[in-house]
C-alpha positions in Angstrom: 27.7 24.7 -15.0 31.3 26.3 -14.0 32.5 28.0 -17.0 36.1 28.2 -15.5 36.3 24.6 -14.7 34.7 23.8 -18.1 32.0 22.4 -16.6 29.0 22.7 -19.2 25.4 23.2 -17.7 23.4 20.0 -16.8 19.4 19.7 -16.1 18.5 17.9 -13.8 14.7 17.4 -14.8 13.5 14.9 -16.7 10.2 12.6 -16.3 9.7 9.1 -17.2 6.9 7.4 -15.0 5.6 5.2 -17.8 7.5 6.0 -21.0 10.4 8.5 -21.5 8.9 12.3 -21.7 10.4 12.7 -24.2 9.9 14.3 -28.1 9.8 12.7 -31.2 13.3 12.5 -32.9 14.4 11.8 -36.2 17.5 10.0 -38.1 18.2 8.3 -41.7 14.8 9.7 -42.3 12.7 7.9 -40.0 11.2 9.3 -37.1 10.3 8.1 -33.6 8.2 8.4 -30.8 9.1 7.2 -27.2 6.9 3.9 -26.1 4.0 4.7 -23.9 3.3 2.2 -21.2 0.3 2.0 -18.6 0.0 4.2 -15.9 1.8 3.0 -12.9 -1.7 2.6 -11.3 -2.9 0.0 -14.4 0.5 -2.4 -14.4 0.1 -2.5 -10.4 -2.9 -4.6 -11.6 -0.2 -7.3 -13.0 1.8 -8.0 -9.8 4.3 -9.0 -12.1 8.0 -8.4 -11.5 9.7 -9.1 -14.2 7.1 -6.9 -16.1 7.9 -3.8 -13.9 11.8 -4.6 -14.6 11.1 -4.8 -18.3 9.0 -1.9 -18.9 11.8 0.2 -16.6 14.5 -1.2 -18.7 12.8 0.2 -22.6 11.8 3.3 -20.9 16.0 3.5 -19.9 16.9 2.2 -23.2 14.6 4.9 -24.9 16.1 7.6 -23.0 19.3 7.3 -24.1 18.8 6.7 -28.0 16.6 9.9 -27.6 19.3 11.9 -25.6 21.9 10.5 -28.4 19.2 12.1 -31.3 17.6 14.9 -29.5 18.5 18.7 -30.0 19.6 20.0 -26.5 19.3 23.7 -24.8 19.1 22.6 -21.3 15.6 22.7 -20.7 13.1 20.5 -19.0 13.4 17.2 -20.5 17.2 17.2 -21.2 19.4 15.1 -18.9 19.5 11.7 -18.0 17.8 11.9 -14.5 14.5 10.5 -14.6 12.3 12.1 -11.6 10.8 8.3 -11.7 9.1 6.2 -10.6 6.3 7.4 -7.9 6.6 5.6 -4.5 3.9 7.1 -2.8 0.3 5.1 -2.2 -2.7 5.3 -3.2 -3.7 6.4 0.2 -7.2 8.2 -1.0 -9.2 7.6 -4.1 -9.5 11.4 -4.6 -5.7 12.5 -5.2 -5.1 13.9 -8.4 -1.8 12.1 -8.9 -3.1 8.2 -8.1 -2.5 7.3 -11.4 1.3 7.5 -10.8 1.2 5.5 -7.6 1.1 1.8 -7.9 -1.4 0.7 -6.1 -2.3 0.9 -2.5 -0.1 -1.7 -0.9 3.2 -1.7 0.4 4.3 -4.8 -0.3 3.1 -4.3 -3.8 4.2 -0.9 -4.3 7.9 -2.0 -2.9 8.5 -4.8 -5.3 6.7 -2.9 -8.5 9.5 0.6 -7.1 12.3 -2.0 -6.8 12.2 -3.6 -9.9 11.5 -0.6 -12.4 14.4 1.3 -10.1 16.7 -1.7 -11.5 15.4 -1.7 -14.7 16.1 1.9 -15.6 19.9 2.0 -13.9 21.1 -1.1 -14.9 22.2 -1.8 -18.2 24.6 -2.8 -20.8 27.7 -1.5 -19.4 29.1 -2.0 -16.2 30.5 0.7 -15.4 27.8 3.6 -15.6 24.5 3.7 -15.0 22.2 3.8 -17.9 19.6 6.3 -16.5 19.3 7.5 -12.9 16.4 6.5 -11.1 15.0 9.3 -8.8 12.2 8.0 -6.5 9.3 10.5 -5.5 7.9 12.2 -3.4 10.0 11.4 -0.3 7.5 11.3 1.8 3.7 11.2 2.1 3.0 13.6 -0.5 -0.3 12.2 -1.1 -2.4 15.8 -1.2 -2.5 18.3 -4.2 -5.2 20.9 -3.8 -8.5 21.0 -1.8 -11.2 23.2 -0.2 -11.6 21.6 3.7 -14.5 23.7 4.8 -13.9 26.5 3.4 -10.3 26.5 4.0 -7.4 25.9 0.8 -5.0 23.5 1.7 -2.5 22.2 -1.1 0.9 20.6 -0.9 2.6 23.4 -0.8 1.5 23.9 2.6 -0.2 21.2 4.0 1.4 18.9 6.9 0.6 15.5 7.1 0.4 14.4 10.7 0.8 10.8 11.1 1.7 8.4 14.0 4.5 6.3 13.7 3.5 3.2 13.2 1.8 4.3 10.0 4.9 6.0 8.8 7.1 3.1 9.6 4.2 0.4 8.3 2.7 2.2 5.5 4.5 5.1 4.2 8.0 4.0 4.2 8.5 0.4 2.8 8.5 1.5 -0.6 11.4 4.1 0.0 12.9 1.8 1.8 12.8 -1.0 -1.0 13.7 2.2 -3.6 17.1 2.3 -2.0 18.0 -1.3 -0.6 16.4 -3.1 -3.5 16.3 -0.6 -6.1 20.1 1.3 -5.6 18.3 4.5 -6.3 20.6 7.0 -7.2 18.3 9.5 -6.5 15.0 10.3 -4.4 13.1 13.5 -4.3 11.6 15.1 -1.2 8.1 16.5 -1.2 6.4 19.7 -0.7 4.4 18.8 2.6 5.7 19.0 5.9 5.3 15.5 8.5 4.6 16.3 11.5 5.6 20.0 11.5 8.6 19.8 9.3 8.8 20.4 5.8 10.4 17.5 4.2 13.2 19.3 2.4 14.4 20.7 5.9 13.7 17.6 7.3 16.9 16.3 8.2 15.7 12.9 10.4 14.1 11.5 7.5 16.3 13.0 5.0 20.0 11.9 6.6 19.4 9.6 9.4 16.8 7.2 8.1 17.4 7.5 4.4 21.6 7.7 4.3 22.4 6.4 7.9 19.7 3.4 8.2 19.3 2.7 4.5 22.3 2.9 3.4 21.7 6.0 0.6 24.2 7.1 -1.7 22.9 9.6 -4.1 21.3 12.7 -4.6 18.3 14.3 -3.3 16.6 16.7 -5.2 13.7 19.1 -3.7 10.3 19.3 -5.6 10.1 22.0 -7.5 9.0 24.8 -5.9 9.2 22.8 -2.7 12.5 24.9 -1.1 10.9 27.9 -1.3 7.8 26.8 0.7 9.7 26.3 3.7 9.6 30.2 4.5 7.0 30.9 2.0 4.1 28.7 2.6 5.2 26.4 5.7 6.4 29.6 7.4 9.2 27.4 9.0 12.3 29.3 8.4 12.0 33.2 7.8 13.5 34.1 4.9 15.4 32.6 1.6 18.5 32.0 3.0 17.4 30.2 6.3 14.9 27.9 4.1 18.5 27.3 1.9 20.5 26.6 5.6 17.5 24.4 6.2 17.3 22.8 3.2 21.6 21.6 2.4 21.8 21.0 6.2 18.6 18.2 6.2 20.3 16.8 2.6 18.8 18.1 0.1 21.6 18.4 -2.4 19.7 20.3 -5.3 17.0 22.8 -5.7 14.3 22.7 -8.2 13.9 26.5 -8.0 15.6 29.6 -7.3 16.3 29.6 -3.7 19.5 28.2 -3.5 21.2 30.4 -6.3 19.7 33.4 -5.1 20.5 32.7 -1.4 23.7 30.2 -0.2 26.6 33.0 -0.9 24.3 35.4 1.6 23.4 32.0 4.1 27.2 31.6 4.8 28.2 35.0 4.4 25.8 34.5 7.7 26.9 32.1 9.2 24.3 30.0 8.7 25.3 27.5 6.4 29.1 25.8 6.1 31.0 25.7 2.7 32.1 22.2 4.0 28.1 21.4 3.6 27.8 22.9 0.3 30.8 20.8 -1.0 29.0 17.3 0.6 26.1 18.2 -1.4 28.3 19.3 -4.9 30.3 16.4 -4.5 26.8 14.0 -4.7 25.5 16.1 -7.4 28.9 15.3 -9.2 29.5 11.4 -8.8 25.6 11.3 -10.1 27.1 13.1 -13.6 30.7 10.5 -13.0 27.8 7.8 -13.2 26.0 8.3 -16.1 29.5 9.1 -17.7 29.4 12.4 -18.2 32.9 13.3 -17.2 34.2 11.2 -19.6 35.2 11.7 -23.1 31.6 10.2 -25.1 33.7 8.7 -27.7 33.7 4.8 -27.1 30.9 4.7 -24.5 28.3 2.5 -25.4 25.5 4.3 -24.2 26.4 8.2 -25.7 27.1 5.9 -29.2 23.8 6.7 -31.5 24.8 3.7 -33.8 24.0 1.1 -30.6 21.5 3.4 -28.8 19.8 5.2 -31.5 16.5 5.3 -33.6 16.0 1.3 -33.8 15.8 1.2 -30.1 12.9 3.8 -29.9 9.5 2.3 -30.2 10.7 -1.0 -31.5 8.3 -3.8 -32.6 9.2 -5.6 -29.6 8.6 -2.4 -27.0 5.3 -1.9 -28.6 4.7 -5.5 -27.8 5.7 -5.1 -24.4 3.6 -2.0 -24.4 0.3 -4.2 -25.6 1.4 -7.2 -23.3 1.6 -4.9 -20.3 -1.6 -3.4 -21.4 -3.1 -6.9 -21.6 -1.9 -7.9 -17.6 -3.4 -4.5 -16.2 -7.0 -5.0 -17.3 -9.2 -6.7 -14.4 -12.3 -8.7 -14.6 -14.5 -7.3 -11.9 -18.1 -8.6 -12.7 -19.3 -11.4 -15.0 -22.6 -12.4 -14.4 -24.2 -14.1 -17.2 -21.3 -15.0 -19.3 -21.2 -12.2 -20.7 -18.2 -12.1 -21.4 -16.4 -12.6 -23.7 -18.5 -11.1 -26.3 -19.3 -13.0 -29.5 -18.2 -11.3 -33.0 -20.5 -10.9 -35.3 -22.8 -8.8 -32.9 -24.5 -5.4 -33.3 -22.8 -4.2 -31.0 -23.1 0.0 -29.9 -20.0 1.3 -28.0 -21.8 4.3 -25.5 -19.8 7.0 -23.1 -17.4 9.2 -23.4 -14.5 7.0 -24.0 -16.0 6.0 -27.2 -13.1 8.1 -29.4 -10.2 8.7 -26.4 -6.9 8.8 -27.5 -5.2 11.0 -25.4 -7.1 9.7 -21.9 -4.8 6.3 -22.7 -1.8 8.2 -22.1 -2.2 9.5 -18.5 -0.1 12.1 -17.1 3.6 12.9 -17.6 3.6 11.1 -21.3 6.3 12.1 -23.9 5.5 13.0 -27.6 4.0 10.2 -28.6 3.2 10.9 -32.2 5.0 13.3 -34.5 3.5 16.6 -34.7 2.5 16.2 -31.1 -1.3 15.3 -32.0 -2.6 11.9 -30.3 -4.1 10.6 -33.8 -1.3 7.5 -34.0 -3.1 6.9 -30.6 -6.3 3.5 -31.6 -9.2 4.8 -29.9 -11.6 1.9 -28.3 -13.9 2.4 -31.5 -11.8 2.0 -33.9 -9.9 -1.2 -31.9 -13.0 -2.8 -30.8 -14.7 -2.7 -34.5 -11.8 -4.3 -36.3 -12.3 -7.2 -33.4 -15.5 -7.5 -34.4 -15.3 -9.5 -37.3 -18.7 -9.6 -39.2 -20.5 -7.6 -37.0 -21.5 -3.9 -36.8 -20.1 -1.5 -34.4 -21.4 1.7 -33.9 -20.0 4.4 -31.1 -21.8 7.3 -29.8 -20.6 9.4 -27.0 -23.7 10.5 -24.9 -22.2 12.5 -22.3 -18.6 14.1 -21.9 -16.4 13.6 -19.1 -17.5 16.1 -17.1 -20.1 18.8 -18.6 -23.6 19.8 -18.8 -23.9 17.9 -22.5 -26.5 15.5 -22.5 -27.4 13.5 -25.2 -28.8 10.3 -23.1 -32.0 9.6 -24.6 -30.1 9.0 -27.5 -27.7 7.0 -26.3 -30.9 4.6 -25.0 -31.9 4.6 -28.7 -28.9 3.4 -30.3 -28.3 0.8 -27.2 -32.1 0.1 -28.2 -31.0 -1.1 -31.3 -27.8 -3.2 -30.6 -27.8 -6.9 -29.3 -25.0 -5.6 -26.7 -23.5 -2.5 -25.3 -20.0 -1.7 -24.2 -20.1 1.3 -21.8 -17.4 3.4 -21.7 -17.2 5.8 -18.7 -14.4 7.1 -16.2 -11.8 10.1 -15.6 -9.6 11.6 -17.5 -6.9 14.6 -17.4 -9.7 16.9 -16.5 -10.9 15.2 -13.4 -7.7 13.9 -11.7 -4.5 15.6 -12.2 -1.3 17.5 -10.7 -2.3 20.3 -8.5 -6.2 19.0 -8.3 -8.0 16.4 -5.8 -11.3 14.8 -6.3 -14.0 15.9 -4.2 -15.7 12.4 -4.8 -15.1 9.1 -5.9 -18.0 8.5 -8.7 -18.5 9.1 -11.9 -18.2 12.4 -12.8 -20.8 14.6 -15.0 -24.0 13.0 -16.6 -22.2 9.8 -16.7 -24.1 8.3 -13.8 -27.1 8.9 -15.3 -25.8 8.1 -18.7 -25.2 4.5 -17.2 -28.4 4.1 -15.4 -30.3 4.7 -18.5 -28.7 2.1 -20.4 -28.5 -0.8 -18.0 -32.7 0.1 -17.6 -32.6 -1.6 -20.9 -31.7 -5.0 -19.4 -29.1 -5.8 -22.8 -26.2 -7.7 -22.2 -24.0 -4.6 -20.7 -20.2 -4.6 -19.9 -19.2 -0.8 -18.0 -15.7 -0.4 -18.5 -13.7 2.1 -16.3 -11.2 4.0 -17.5 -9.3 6.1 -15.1 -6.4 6.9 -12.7 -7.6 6.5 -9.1 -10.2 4.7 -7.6 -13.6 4.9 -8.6 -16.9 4.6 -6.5 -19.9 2.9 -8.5 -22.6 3.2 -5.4 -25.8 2.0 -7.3 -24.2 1.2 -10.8 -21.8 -1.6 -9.0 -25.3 -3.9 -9.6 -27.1 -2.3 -12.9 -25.2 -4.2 -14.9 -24.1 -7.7 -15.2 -20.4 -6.8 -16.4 -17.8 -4.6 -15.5 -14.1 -4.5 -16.7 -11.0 -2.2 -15.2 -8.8 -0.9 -17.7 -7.6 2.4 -16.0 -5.1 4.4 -18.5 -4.0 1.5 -20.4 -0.8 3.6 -22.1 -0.8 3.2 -26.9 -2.2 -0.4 -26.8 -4.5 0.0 -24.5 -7.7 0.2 -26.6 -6.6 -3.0 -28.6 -6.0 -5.0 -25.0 -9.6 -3.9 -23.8 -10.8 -5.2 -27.3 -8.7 -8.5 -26.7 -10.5 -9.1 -23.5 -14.0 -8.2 -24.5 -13.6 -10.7 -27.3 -11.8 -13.6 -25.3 -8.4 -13.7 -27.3 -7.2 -12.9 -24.1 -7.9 -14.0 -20.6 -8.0 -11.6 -17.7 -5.7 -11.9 -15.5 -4.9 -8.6 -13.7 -6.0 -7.9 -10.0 -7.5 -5.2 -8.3 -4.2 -3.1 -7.2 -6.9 -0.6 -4.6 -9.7 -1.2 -2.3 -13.2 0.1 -4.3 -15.4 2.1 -1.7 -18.5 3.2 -1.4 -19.4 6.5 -2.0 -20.1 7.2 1.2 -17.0 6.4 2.7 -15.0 9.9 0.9 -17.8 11.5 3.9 -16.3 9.4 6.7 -12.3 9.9 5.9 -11.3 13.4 5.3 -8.4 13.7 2.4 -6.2 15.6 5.1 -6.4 12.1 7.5 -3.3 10.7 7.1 -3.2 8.1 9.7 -4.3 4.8 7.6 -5.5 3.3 11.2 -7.5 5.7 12.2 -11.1 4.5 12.0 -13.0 3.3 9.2 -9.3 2.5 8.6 -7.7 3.3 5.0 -6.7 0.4 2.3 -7.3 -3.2 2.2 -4.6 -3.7 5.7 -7.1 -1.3 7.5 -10.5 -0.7 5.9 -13.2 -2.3 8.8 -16.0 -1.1 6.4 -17.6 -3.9 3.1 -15.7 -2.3 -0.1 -17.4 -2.4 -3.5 -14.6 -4.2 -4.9 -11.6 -5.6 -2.2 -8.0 -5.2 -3.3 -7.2 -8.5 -5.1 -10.2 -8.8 -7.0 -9.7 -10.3 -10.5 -11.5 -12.9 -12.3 -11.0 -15.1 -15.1 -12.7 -16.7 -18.0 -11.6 -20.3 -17.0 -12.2 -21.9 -13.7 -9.2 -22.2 -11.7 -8.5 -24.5 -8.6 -5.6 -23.6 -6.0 -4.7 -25.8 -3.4 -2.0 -26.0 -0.7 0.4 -28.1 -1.8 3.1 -28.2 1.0 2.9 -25.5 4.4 4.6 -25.2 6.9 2.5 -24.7 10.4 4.7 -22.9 12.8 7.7 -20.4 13.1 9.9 -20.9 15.9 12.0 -18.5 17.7 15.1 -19.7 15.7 13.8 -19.3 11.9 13.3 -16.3 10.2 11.1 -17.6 7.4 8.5 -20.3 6.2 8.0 -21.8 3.1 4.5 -22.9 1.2 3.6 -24.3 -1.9 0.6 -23.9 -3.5 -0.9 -25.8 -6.4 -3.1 -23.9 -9.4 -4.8 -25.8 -11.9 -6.7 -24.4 -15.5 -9.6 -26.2 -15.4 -11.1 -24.4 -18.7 -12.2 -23.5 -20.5 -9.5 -20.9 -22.3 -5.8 -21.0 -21.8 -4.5 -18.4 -19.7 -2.2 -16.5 -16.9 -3.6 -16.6 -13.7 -1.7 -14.5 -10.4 -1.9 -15.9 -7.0 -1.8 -13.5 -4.0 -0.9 -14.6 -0.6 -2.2 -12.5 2.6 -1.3 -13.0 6.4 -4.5 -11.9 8.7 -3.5 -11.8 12.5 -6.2 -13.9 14.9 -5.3 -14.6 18.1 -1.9 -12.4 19.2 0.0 -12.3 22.5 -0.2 -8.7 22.5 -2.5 -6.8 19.8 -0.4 -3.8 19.0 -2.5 -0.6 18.2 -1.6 -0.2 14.3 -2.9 -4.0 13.6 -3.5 -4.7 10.4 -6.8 -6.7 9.3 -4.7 -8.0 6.7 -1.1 -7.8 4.8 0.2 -9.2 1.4 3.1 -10.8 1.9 3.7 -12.4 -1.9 2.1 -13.3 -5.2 3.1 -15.4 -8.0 1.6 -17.0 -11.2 1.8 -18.9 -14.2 0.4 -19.5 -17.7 -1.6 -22.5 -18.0 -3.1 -24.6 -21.0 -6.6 -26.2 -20.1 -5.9 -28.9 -17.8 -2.4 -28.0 -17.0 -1.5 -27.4 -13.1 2.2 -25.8 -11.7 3.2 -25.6 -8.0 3.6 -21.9 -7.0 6.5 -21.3 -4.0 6.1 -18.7 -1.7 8.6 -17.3 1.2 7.1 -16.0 4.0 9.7 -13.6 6.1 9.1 -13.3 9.5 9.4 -9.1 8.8 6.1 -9.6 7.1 4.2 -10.3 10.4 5.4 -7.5 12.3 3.9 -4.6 13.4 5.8 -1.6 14.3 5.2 -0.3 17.9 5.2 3.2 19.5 8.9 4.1 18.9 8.6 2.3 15.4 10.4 -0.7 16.5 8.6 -3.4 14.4 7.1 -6.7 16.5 6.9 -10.0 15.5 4.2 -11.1 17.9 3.5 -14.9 19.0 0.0 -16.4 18.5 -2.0 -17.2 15.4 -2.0 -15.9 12.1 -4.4 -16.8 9.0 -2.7 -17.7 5.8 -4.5 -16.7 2.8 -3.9 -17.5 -1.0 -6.6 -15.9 -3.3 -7.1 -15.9 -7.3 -9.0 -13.0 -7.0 -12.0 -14.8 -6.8 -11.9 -17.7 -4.4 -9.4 -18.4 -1.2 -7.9 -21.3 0.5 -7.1 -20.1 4.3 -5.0 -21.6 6.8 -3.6 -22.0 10.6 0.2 -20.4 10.8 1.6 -20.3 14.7 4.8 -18.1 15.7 6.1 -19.4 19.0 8.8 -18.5 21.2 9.0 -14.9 22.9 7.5 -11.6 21.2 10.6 -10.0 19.8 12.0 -7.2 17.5 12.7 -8.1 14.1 13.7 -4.8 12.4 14.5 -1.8 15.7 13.6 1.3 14.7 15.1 3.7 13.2 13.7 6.8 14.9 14.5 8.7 18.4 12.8 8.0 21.4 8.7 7.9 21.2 8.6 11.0 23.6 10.7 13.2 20.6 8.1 12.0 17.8 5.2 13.1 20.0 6.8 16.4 20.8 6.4 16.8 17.0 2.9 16.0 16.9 2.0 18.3 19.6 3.5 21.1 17.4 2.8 20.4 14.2 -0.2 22.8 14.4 1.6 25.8 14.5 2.1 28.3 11.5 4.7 30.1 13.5 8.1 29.4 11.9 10.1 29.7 15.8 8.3 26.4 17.3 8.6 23.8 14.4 12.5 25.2 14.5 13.0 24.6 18.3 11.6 21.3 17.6 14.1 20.4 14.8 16.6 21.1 16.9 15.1 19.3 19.5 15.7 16.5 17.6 19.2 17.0 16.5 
């Protein structure tokens, strides 16, 4: 703050990727907890829009009735800037932080960042914001902390070298659709450097893609941490108050750290830094504030009024139905032979793994309070949900293994799945395993749990393995030791009551894979520090040339479901910009249900095969929910941006030839011919230098020496 202006201090930090982190507050002698959705990686399962806006508006809704109640001293947790959502992919089962991401696609990832951008911002009134959506971590911060023989390399100093192509294709859509379709107010850059720049001095990315190509108008905020590891750990700048030169001139507005307060009197006392840049970055920090009405008297806006945003709009009936319902779409039906699902009540059924009792696992990372007291005990553990559903049978749980330790209590475990007429395995990750400032080394089950597995599917009972988790996981031999397996990643408050919903049938499955499943071989093939996603085996369902376990858009269903192409259209010419298709889905039964359709372009014969070809793109999804018997035509828009490719200088190609149409329910796909005609031409031009500039940076981008990667910045200047 500024004392003499009257200017009262202002945090900048808060968190609120899948429910406002936020404590407990209390008023007319209730109290209430903030709502706690599904990870970002679970509700990617949904590919539902109007989901992702809804969820983004309670968590904005929440976040003001619990600024209006909460006590506030300025710390972590106290402003109405949400460091949310997470735009960055799912590049690599083994980062700590997939379980932010949503999902591995860009497409996917775009529309899920666009939609919860909007639904935190915009509110009630019209003339302020009602949260301010900060998008992270600008850009390819996809790398917390691992051991690469012998050698530590963490985000704080690691530099992501990636062509391109892959940075225009892969990386940058969901930025992109942050600020274009989202209006972010507010993005954060990352700790990594790309390409030999750290991304907080990294002023082509920072000012003339992100305000001068897309159009930005808010604030940037580092990473915390992430201004000092420009001269501390990236060695780019010498000293505090080059690093703070570096970091206002490139746009980053605010530091989350010391450096700038310590450092920007002494940097233009230099001559290093201008006041006129410390103003442009003062004067974004300040209209951020004007937004969200803090320059304004409080008395007779809506949103600082605790009678219309106050304790009834915290963890309402209907947000914890929204909570359950998203719950419900996020849970994907991987395996099903034998019917065995849904389960019948009245069975003696045993409940086996670690999961058995989880409360806290459901919750991710970066929850708020979500029980008073702070204890997870208001939290239904699978147990406890999954005996109440079933009715006149007997339930039993018994852990077997933990997570990740030497406890082993298998044989057991085989005796109480001995005994039951089915078993419900409960096995994954939690908080231990995958988290901020920790990779994977592997992609399987962690601890005894393998084993744990393998011991009870010996038994041949009717077996469902549910995975509960935040990235990926890699089943190698399990994948085919039992005849079920269900996907309910961290599933958020209600997600132990959806999992027992679709173990019993009272509710249909409908969510789709949102990541490619591996082997476990392929973590030996694909180093964690490769960033390029076309580099061979290839990353993610666009590039992977290798058989995954499970593909991305897997998903079954307890009904049979027909889809047919209704209406196509065969060609795009030179003239049109878009195509349309209709596709028809029919229920066939037996259970009522939503189904999702997902639509995939797969290029076949090109004019010119450009090097960063993708073996296949989503391009759209849409669904419905259908009685038994009932059928709905689905529309789809296909954009001609969707069939491009971007090309050495990142110009991105919409090449003529043949293309594949797919639609897919996640277990079956209708294909067909699409032809662009006409000339091979540029749909969106690039938004980078020359190709002989982005190379330059390549070359250098080994260095540790802070004097090359600084000749090349201004290189590019």
């Amino acid at each position: 703050g500024v004392k003499r202006f009257g200017l009262p201090p202002y945090q900048w930090w808060s968190e609120g990727l899948h429910g406002a982190n936020e404590p407990c507050v209390s008023a007319e002698g209730v109290t209430k907890c903030p709502t706690s959705f599904p990870a970002a990686s679970a509700m990617a399962a949904a590919l539902n829009d109007t989901l992702y806006l809804a969820v983004g508006n309670v968590i904005g809704v929440e976040g003001r009735a619990i600024s209006n109640l909460r006590s506030h001293d300025n710390s972590y947790g106290d402003g109405l800037t949400y460091w949310a959502p997470n735009a960055n992919m799912e590049r690599d089962p083994r980062w700590g932080r997939n379980m932010e991401a949503p999902g591995e696609d860009p497409h996917l990832t775009s529309k899920y960042i666009a939609n919860f951008v909007r639904g935190l911002q915009e509110g009630e009134d019209p003339d302020h914001v009602q949260m301010v959506a900060t998008c992270k971590h600008f850009i390819a911060n996809e790398l917390e902390h691992s051991v690469i023989d012998g050698k530590l390399i963490n985000r704080h100093n690691f530099d992501a070298e990636i062509p391109l192509p892959d940075l225009v294709d892969y990386y940058m859509p969901a930025f992109k659709s942050c600020v274009q379709e989202g209006r972010a107010l507010g993005i954060m850059c990352s700790y990594n450097a790309v390409n030999g720049i750290p991304m907080c001095a990294n002023r082509e990315l920072l000012t003339d893609v992100l305000r001068d190509e897309w159009g930005f108008d808010g604030y940037v905020t580092s990473d915390c941490g992430a201004i000092d590891d420009i001269s501390v750990n990236h060695h780019f700048d010498p000293d505090g108050a080059t690093a703070t030169a570096a970091g206002l001139k490139a746009g980053c507005d605010s530091d989350c750290g010391a450096v700038y307060g310590k450092n920007t009197v002494l940097a233009v006392s230099r001559s290093i830094l201008s006041e006129e840049t410390i103003d442009l970055s003062l004067k974004r920090l300040a209209k951020i504030q004007m937004k969200l009405g803090l320059f304004e008297a409080k008395d007779g806006q809506m949103y600082f009024d605790s009678a219309r945003y106050g304790i009834d709009r915290i963890d309402s009936a209907e947000h914890s139905k929204l909570a359950y319902e998203a719950a419900l779409q996020s849970i994907v039906l991987l395996k099903n032979e034998q019917s065995t699902l849904p389960l019948k009540r009245g069975l003696k059924l045993a409940l086996i793994g670690p999961h058995v009792d989880g409360q806290q696992v459901f919750l991710s990372n970066y929850f708020g309070q979500r029980c008073p007291g702070g204890k997870f005990d208001c939290i239904k553990p699978p147990l406890e949900a999954i005996t109440s559903a079933n009715v006149g049978g007997t339930t039993t749980g018994f852990r077997g293994v933990d997570v990740n330790s030497g406890v082993n209590n298998i044989s057991m475990a085989v005796q109480r799945a001995q005994d039951a007429d089915a078993v419900v395995l409960l096995v994954g990750n939690d908080g231990t395993i995958e988290h901020e400032e920790f990779d994977r080394s592997n992609c399987t089950l962690p601890g005894l749990q393998h084993e744990l597995v393998e011991a009870v599917a010996a038994l041949k009972k009717p077996t469902v393995m549910v995975l509960i988790h935040g990235g990926a996981m890699c089943l190698g031999t399990l994948k085919d030791a039992v005849p079920s397996i269900v996907d309910a990643f961290y599933g958020g408050e209600n997600g132990a009551d959806a999992l027992a919903a679709v173990l019993f049938g009272d509710h249909n499955p409908s969510g789709k894979l949102p990541i490619t499943m591996y082997p476990p071989e392929y973590m030996f093939q694909n180093p964690i520090t490769q960033f390029s996603v076309t580099a061979p085996p290839g990353r993610t369902h666009l590039y992977y040339t290798g058989t995954p376990e499970f593909a991305f858009g897997t998903g079954l269903s307890y009904s049979k479901w027909t889809v047919e192409l209704a209406d196509a259209e065969a060609q795009l010419s030179q003239a049109e910009s878009s195509a349309q298709f209709s596709v028809k889905l029919t229920n066939q039964g037996p259970l009522s249900g939503k189904q999702r359709v997902l639509a995939y372009v797969r290029p076949r014969h090109l004019s010119r095969t450009p090097k960063s070809v993708t073996r296949q793109r989503l391009w759209g999804y849409a669904g419905a929910d259908l009685a038994v018997g009932e059928s709905t035509l689905l529309s789809f828009k296909l954009e001609a941006s969707m069939l491009a490719h971007s090309n050495e200088v990142g110009d991105r190609m919409l090449h003529t030839g043949e293309y594949e149409l797919a639609f897919s329910d996640g277990s079956q796909e209708i294909t067909a011919s699409f032809f662009v005609d006409g000339a091979d031409r540029v749909v969106e031009k690039s938004v980078f230098g020359k190709e002989e500039n982005w190379n330059l940076r390549l070359s250098f981008s080994w260095t540790s020496s802070w004097i090359l990667p600084f000749v090349v910045q201004e290189l590019m200047i």
